[in-house]
mmCIF file of the N, C-alpha and C atoms, coordinates in Angstrom:
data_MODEL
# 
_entry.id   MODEL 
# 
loop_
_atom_site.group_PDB 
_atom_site.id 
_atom_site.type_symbol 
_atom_site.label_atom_id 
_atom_site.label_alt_id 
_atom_site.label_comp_id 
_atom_site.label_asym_id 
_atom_site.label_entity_id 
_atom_site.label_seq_id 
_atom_site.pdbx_PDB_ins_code 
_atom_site.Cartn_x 
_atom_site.Cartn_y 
_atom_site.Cartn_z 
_atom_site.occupancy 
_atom_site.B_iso_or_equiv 
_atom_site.pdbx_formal_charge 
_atom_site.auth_seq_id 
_atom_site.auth_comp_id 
_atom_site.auth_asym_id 
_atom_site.auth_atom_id 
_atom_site.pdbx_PDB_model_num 
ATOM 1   N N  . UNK A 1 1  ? -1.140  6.511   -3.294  1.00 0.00 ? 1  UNK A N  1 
ATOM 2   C CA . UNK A 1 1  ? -1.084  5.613   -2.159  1.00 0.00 ? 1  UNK A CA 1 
ATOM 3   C C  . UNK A 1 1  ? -0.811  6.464   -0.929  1.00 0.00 ? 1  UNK A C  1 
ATOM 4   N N  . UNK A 1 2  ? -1.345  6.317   0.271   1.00 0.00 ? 2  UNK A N  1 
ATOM 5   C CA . UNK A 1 2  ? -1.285  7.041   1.442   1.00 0.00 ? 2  UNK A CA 1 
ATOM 6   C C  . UNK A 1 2  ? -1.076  5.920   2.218   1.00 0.00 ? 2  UNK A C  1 
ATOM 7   N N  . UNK A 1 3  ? 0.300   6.519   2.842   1.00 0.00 ? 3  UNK A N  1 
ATOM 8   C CA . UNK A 1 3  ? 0.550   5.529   3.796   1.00 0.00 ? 3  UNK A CA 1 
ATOM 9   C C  . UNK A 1 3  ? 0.302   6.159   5.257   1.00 0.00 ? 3  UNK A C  1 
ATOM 10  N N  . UNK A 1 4  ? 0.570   4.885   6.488   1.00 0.00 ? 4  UNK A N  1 
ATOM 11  C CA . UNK A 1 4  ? 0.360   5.110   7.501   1.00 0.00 ? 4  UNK A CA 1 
ATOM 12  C C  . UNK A 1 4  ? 1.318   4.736   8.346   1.00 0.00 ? 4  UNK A C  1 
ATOM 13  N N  . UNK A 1 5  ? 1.539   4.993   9.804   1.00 0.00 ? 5  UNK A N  1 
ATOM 14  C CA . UNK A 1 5  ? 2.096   4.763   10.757  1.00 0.00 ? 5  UNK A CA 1 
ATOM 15  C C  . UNK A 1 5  ? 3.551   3.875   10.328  1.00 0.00 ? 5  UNK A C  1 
ATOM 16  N N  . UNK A 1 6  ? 3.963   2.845   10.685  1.00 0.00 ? 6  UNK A N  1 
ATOM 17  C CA . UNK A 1 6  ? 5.482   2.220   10.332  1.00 0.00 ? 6  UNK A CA 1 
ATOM 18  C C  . UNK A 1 6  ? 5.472   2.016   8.530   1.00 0.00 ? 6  UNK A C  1 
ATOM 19  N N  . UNK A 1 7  ? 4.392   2.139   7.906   1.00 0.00 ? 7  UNK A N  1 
ATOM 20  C CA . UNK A 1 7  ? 4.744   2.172   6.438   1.00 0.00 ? 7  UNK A CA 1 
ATOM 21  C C  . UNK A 1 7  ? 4.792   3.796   5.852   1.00 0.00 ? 7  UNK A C  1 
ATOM 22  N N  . UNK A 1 8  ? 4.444   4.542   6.199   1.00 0.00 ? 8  UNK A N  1 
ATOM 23  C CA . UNK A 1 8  ? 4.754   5.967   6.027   1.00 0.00 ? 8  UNK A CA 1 
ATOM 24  C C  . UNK A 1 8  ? 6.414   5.984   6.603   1.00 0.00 ? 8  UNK A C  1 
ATOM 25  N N  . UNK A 1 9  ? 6.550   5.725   7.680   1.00 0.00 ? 9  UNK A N  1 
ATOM 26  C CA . UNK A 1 9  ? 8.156   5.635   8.432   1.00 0.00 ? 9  UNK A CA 1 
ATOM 27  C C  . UNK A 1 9  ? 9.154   5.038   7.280   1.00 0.00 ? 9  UNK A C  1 
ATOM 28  N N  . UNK A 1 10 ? 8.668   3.757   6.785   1.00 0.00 ? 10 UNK A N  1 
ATOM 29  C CA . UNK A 1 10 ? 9.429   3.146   5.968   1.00 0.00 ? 10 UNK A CA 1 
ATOM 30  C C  . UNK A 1 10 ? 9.795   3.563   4.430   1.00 0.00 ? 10 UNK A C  1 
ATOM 31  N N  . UNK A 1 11 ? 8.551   4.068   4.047   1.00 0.00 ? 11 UNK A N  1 
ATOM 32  C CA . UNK A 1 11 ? 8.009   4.465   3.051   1.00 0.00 ? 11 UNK A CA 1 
ATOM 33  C C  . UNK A 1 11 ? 9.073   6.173   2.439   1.00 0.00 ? 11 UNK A C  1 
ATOM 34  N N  . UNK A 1 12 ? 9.249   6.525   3.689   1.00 0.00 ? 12 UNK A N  1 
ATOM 35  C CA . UNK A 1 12 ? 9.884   8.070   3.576   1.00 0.00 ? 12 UNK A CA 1 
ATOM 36  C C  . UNK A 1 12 ? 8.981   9.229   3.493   1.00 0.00 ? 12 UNK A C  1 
ATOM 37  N N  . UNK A 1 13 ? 7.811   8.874   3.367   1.00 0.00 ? 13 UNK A N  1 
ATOM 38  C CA . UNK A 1 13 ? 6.741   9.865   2.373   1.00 0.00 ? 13 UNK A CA 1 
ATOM 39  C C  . UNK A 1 13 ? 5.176   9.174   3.198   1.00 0.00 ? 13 UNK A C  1 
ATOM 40  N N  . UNK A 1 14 ? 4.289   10.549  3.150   1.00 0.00 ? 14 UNK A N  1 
ATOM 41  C CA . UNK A 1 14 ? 2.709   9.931   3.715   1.00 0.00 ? 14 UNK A CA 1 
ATOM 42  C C  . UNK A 1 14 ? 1.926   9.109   2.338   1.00 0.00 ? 14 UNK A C  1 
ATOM 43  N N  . UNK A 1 15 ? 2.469   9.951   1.212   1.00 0.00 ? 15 UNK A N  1 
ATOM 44  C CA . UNK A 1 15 ? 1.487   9.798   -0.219  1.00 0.00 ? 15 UNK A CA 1 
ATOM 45  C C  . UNK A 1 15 ? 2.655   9.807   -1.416  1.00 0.00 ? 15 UNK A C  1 
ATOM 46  N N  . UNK A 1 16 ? 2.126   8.911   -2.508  1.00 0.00 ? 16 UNK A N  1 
ATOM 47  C CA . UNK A 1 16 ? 2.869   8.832   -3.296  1.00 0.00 ? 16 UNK A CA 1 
ATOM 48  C C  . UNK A 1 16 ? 1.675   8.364   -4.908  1.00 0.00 ? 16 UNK A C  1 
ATOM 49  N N  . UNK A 1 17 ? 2.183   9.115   -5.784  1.00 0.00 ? 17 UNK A N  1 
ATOM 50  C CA . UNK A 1 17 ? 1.126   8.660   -6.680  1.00 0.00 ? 17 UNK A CA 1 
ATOM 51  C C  . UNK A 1 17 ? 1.150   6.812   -7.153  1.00 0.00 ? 17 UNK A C  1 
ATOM 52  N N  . UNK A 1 18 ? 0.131   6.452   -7.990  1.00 0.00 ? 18 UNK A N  1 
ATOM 53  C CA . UNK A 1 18 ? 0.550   5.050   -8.269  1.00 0.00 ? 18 UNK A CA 1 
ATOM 54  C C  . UNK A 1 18 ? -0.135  5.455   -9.658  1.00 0.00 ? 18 UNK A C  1 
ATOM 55  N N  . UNK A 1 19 ? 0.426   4.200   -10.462 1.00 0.00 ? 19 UNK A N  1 
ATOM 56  C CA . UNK A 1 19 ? 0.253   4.268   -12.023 1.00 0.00 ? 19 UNK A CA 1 
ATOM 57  C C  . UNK A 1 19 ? -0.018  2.577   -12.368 1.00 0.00 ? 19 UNK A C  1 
ATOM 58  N N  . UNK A 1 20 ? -1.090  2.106   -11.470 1.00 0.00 ? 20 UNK A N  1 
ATOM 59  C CA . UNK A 1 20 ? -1.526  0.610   -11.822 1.00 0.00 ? 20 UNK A CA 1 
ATOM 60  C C  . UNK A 1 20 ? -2.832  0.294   -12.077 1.00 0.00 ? 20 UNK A C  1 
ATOM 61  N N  . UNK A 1 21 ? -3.392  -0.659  -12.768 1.00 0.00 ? 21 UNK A N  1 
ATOM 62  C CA . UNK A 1 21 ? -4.444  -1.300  -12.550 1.00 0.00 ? 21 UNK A CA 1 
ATOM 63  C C  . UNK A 1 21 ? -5.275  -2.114  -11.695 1.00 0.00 ? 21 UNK A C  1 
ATOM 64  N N  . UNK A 1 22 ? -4.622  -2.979  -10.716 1.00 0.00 ? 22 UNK A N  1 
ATOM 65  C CA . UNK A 1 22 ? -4.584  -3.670  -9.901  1.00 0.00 ? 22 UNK A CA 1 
ATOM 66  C C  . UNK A 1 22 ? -3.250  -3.333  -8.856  1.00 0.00 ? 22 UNK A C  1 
ATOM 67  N N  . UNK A 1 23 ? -4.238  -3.395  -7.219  1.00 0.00 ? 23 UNK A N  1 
ATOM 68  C CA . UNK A 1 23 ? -3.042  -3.225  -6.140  1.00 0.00 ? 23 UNK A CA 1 
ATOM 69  C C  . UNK A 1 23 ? -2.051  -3.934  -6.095  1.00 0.00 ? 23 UNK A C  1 
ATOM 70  N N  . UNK A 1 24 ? -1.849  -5.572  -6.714  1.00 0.00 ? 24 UNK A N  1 
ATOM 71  C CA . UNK A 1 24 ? -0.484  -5.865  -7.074  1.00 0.00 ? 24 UNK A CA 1 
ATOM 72  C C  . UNK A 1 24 ? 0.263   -5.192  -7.747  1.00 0.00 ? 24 UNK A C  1 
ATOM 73  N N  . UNK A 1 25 ? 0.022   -4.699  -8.911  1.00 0.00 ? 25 UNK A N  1 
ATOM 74  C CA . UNK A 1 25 ? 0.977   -4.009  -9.786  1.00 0.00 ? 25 UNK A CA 1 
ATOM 75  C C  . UNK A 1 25 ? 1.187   -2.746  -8.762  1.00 0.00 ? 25 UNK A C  1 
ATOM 76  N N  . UNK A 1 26 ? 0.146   -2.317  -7.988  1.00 0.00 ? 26 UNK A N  1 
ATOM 77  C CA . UNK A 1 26 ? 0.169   -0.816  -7.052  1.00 0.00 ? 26 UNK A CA 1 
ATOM 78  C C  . UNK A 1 26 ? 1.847   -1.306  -6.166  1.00 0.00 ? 26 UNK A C  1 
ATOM 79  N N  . UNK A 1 27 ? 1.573   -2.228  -5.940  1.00 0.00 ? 27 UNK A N  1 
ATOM 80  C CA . UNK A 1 27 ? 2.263   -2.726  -4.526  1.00 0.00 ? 27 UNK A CA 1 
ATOM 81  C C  . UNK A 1 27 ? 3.936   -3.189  -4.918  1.00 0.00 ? 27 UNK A C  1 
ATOM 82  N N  . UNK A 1 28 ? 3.402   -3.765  -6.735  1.00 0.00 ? 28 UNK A N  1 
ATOM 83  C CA . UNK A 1 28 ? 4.815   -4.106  -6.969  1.00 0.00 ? 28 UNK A CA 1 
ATOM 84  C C  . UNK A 1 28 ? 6.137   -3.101  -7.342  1.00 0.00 ? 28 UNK A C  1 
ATOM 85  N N  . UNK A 1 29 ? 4.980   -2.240  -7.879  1.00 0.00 ? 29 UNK A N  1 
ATOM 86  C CA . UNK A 1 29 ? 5.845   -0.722  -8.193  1.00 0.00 ? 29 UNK A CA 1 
ATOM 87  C C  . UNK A 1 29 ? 6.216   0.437   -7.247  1.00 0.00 ? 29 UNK A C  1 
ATOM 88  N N  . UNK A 1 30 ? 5.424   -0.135  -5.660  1.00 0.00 ? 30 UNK A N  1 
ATOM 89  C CA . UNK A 1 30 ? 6.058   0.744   -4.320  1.00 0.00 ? 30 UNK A CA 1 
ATOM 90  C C  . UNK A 1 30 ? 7.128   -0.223  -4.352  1.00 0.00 ? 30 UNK A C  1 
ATOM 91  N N  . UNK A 1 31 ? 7.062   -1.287  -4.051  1.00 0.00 ? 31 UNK A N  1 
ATOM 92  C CA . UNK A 1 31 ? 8.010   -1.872  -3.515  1.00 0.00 ? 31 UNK A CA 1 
ATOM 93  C C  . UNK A 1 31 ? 9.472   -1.735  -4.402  1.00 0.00 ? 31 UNK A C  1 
ATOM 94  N N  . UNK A 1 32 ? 9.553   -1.568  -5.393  1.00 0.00 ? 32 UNK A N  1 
ATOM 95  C CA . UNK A 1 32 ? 10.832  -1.394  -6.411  1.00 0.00 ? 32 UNK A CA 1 
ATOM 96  C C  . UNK A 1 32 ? 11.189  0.020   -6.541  1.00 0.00 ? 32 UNK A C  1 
ATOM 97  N N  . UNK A 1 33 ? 10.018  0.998   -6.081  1.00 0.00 ? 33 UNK A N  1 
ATOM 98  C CA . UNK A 1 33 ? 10.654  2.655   -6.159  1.00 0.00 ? 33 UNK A CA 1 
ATOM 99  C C  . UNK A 1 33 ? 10.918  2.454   -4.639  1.00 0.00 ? 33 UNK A C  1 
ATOM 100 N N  . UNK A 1 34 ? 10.774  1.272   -3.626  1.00 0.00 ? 34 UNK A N  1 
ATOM 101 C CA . UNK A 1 34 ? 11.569  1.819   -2.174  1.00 0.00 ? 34 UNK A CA 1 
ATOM 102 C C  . UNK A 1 34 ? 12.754  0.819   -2.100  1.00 0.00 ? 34 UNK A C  1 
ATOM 103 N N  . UNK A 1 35 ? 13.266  -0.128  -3.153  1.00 0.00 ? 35 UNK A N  1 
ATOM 104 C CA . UNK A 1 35 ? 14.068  -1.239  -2.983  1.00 0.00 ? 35 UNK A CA 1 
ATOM 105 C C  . UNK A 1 35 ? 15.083  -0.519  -2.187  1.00 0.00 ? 35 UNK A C  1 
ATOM 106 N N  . UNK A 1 36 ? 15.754  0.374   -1.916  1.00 0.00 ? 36 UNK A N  1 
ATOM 107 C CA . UNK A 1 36 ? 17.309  0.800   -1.256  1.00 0.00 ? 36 UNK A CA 1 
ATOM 108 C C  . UNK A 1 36 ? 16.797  0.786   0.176   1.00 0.00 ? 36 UNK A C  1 
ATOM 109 N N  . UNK A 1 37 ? 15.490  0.358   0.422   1.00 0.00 ? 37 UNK A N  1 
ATOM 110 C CA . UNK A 1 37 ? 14.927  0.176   2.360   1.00 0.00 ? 37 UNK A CA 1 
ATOM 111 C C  . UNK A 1 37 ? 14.073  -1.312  2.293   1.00 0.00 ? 37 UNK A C  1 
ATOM 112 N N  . UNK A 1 38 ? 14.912  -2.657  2.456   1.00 0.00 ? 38 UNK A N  1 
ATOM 113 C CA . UNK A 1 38 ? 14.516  -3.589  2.190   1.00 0.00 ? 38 UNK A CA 1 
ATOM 114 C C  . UNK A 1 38 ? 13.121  -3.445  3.599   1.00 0.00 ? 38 UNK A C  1 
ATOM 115 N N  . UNK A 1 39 ? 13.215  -2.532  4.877   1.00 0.00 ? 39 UNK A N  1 
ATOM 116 C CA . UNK A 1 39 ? 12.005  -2.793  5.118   1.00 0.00 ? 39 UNK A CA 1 
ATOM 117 C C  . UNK A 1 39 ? 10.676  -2.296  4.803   1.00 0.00 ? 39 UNK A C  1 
ATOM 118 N N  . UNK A 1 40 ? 10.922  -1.488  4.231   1.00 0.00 ? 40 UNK A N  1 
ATOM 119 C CA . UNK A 1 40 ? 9.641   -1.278  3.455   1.00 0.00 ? 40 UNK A CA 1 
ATOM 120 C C  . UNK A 1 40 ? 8.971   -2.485  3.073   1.00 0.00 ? 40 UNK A C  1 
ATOM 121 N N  . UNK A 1 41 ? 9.661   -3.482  1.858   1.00 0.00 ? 41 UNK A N  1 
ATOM 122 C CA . UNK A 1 41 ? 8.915   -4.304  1.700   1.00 0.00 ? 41 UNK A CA 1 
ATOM 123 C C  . UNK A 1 41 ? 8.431   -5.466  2.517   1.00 0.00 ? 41 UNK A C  1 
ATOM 124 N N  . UNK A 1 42 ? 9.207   -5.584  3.943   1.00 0.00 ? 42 UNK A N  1 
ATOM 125 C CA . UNK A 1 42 ? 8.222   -6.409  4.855   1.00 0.00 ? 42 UNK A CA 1 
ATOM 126 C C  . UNK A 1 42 ? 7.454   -5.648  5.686   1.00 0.00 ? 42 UNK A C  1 
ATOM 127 N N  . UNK A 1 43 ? 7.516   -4.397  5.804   1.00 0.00 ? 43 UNK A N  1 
ATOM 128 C CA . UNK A 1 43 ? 6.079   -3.496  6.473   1.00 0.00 ? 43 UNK A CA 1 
ATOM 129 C C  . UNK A 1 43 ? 4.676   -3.939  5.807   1.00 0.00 ? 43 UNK A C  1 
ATOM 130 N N  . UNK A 1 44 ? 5.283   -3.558  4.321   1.00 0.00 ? 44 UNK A N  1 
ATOM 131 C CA . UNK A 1 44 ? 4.058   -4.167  3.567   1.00 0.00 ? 44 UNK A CA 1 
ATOM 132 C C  . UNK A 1 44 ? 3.376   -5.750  3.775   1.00 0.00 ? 44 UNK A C  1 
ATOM 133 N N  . UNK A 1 45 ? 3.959   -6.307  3.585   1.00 0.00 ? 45 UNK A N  1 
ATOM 134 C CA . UNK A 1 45 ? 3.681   -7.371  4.235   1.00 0.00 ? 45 UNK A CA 1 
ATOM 135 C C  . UNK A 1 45 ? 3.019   -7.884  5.321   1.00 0.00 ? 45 UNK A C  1 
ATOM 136 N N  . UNK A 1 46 ? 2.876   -7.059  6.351   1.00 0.00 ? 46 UNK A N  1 
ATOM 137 C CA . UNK A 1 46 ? 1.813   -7.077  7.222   1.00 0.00 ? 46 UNK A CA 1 
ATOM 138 C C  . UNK A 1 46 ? 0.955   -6.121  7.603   1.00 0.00 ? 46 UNK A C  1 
ATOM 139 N N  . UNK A 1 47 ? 0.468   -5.493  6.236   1.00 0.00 ? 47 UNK A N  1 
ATOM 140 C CA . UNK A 1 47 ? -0.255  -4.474  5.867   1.00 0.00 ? 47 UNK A CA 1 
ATOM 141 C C  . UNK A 1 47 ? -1.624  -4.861  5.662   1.00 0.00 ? 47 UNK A C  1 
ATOM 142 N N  . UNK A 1 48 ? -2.506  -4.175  5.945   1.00 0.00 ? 48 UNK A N  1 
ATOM 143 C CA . UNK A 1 48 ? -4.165  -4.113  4.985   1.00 0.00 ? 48 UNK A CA 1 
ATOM 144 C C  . UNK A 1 48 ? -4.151  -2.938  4.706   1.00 0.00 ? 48 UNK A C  1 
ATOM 145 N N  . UNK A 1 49 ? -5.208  -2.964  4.023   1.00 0.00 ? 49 UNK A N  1 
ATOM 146 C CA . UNK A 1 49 ? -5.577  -2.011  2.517   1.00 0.00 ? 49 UNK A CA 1 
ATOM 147 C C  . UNK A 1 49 ? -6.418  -2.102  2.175   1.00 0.00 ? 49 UNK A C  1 
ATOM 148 N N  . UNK A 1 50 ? -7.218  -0.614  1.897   1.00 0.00 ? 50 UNK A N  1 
ATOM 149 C CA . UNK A 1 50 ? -8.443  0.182   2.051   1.00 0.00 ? 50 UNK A CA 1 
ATOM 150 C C  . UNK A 1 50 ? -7.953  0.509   0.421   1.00 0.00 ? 50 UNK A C  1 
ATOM 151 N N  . UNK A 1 51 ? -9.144  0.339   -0.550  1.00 0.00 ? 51 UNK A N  1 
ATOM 152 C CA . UNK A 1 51 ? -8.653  0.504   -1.576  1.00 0.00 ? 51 UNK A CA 1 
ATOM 153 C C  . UNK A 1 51 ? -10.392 1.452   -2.038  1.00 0.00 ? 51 UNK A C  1 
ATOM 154 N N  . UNK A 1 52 ? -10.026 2.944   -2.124  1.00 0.00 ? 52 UNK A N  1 
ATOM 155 C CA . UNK A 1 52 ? -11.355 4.256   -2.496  1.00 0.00 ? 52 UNK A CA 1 
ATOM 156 C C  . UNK A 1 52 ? -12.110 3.736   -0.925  1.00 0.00 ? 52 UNK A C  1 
ATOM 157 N N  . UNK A 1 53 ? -11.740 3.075   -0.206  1.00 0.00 ? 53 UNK A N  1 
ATOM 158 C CA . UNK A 1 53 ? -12.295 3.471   1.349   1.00 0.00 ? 53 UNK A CA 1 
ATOM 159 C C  . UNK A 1 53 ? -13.041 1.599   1.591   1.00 0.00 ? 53 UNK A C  1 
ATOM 160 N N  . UNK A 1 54 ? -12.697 0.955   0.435   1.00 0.00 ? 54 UNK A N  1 
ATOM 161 C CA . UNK A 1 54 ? -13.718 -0.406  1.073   1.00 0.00 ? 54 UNK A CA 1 
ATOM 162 C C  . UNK A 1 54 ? -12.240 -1.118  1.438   1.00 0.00 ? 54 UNK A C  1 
ATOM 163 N N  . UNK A 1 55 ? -12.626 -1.918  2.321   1.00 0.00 ? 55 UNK A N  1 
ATOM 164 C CA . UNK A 1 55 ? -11.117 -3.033  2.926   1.00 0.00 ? 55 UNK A CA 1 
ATOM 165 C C  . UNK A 1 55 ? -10.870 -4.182  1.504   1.00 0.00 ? 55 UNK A C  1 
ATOM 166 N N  . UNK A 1 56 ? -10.071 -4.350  1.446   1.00 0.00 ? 56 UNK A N  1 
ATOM 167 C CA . UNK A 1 56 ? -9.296  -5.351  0.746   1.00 0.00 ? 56 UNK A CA 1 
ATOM 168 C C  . UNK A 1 56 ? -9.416  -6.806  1.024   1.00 0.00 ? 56 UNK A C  1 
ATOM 169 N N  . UNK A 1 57 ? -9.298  -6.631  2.251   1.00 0.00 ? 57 UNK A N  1 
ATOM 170 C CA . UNK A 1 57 ? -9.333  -7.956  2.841   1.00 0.00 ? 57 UNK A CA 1 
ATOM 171 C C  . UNK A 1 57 ? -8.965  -8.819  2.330   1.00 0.00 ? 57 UNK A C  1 
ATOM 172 N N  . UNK A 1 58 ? -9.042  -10.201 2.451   1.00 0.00 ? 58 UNK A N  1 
ATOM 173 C CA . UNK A 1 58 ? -8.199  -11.377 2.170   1.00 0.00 ? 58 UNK A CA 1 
ATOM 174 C C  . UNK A 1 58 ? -8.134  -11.636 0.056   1.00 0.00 ? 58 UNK A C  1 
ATOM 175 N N  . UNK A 1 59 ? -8.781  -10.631 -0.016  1.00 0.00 ? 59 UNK A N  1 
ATOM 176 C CA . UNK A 1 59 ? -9.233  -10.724 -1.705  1.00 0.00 ? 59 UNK A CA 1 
ATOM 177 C C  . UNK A 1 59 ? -7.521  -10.801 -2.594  1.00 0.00 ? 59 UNK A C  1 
ATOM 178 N N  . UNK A 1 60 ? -7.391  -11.753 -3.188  1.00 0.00 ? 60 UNK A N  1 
ATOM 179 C CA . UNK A 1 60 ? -6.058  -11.381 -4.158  1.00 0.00 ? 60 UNK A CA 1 
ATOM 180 C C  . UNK A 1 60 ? -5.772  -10.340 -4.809  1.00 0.00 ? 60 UNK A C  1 
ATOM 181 N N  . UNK A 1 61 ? -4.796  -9.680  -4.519  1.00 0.00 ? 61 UNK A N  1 
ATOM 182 C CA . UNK A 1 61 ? -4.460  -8.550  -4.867  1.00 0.00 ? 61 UNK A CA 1 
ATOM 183 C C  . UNK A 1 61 ? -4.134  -8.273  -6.582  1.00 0.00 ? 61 UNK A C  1 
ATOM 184 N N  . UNK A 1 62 ? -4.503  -9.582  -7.261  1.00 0.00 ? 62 UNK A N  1 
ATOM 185 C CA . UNK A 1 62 ? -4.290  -9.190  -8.523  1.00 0.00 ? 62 UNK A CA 1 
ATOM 186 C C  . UNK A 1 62 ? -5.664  -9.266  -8.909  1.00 0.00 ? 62 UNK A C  1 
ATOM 187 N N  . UNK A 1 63 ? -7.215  -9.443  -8.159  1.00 0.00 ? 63 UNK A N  1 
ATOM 188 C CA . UNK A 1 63 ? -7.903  -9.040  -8.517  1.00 0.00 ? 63 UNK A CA 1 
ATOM 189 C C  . UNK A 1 63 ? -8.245  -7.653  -7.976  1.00 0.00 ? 63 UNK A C  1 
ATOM 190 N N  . UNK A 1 64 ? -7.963  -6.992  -7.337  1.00 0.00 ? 64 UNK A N  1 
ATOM 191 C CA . UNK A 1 64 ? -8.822  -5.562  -7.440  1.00 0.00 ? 64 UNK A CA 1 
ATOM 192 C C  . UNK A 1 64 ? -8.218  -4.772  -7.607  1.00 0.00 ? 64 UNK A C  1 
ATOM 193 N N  . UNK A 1 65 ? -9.153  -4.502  -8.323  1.00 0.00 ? 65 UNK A N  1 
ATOM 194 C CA . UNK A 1 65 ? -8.977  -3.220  -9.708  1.00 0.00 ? 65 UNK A CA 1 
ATOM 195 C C  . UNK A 1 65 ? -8.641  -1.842  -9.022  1.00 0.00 ? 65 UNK A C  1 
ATOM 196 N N  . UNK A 1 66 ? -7.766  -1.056  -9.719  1.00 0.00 ? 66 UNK A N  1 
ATOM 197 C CA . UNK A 1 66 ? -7.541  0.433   -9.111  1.00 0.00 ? 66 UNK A CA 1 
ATOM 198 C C  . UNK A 1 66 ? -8.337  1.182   -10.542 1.00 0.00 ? 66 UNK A C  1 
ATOM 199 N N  . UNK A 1 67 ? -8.844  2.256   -10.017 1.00 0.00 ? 67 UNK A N  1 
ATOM 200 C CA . UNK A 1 67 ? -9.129  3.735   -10.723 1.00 0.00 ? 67 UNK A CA 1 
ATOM 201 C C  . UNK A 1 67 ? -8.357  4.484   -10.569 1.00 0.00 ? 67 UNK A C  1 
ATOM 202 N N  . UNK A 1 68 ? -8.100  5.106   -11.815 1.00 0.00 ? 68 UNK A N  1 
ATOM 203 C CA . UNK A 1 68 ? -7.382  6.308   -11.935 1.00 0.00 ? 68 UNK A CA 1 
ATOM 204 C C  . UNK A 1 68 ? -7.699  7.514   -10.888 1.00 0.00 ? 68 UNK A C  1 
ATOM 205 N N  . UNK A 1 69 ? -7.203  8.024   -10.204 1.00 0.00 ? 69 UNK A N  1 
ATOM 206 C CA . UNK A 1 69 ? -7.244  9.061   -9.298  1.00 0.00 ? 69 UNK A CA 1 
ATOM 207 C C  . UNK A 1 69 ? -7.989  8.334   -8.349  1.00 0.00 ? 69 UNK A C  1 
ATOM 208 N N  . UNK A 1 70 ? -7.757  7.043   -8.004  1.00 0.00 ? 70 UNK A N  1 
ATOM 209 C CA . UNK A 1 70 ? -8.095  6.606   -6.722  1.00 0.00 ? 70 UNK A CA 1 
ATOM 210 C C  . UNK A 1 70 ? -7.632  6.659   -5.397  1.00 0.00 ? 70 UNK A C  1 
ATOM 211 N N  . UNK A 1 71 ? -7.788  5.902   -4.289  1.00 0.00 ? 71 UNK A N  1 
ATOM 212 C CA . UNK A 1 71 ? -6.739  5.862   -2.861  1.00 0.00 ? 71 UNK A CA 1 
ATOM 213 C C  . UNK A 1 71 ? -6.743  4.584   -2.760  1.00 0.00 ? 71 UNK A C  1 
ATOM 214 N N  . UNK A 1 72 ? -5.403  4.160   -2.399  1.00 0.00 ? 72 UNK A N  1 
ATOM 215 C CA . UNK A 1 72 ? -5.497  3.070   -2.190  1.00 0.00 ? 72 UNK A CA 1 
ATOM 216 C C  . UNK A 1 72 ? -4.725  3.401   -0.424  1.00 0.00 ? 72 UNK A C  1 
ATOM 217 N N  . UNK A 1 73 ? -5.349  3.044   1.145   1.00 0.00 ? 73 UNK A N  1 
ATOM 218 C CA . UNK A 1 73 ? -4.763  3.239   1.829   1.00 0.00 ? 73 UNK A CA 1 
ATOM 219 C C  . UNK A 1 73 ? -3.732  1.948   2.268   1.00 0.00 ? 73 UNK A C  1 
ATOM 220 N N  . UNK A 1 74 ? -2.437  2.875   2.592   1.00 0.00 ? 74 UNK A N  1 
ATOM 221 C CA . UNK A 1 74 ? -1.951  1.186   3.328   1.00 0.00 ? 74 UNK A CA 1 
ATOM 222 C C  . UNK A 1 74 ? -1.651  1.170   4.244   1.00 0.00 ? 74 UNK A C  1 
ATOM 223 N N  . UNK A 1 75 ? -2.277  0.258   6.025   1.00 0.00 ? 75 UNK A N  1 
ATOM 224 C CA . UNK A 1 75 ? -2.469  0.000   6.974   1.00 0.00 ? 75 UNK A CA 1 
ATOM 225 C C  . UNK A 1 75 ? -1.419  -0.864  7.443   1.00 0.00 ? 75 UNK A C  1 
ATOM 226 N N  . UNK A 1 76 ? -0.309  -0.289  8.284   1.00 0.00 ? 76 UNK A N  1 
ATOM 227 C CA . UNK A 1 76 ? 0.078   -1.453  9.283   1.00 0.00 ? 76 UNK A CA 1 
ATOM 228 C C  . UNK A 1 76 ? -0.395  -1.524  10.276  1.00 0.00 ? 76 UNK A C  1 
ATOM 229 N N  . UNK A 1 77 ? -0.285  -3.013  10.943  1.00 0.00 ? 77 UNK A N  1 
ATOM 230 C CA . UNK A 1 77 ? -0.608  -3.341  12.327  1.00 0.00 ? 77 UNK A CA 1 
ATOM 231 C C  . UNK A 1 77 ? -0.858  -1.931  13.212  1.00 0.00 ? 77 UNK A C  1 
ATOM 232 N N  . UNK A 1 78 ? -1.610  -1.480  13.942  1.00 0.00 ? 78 UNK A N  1 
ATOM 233 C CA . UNK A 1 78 ? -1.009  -0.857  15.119  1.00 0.00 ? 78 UNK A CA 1 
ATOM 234 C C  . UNK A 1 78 ? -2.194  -0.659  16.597  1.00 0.00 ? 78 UNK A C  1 
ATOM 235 N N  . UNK A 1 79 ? -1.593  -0.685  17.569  1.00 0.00 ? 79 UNK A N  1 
ATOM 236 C CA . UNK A 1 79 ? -2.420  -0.481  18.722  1.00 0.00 ? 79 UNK A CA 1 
ATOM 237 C C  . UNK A 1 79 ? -3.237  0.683   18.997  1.00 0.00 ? 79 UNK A C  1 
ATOM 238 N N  . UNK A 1 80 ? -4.122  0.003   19.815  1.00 0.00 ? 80 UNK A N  1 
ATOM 239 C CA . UNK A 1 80 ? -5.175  1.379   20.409  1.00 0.00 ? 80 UNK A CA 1 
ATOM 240 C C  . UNK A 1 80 ? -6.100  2.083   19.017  1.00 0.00 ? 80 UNK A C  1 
ATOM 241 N N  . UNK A 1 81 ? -6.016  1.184   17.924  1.00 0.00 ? 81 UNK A N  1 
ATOM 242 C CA . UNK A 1 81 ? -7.083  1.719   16.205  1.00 0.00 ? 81 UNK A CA 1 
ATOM 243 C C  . UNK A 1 81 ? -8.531  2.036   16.442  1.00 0.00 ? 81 UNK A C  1 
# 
């Protein structure tokens, strides 16, 4: 997972490996290796996500699928993009 701008900040770290099938499980297992920075998990929250480079978009996150040695990027809000 490669993070960005206030979720990299939150995050502690730019990149971090993930070990899921789906970006929920991606997302549920950042969020519990950052639980001691409750904002992390509302950065995420107003995040999008580029998952091997296509957008995510409004798609449920327990449908799309991750690959092994994939990217999943995660996007907060930010000005001037």
């Amino acid at each position: 997972m490669r993070y960005w701008a206030a979720a990299k900040a939150a995050a502690g770290t730019a990149e971090e490996p993930y070990a899921a099938a789906t970006l929920a499980e991606a997302l549920d297992a950042a969020r519990a290796a950052h639980a001691a920075n409750p904002e992390f998990a509302r950065v995420l929250m107003r995040c999008s996500f580029l998952v091997n480079g296509d957008p995510v978009g409004t798609r449920d996150h327990t449908a799309v699928a991750l690959a092994e040695g994939g990217t999943v990027e995660v996007l907060p809000p930010f000005a001037g993009g």
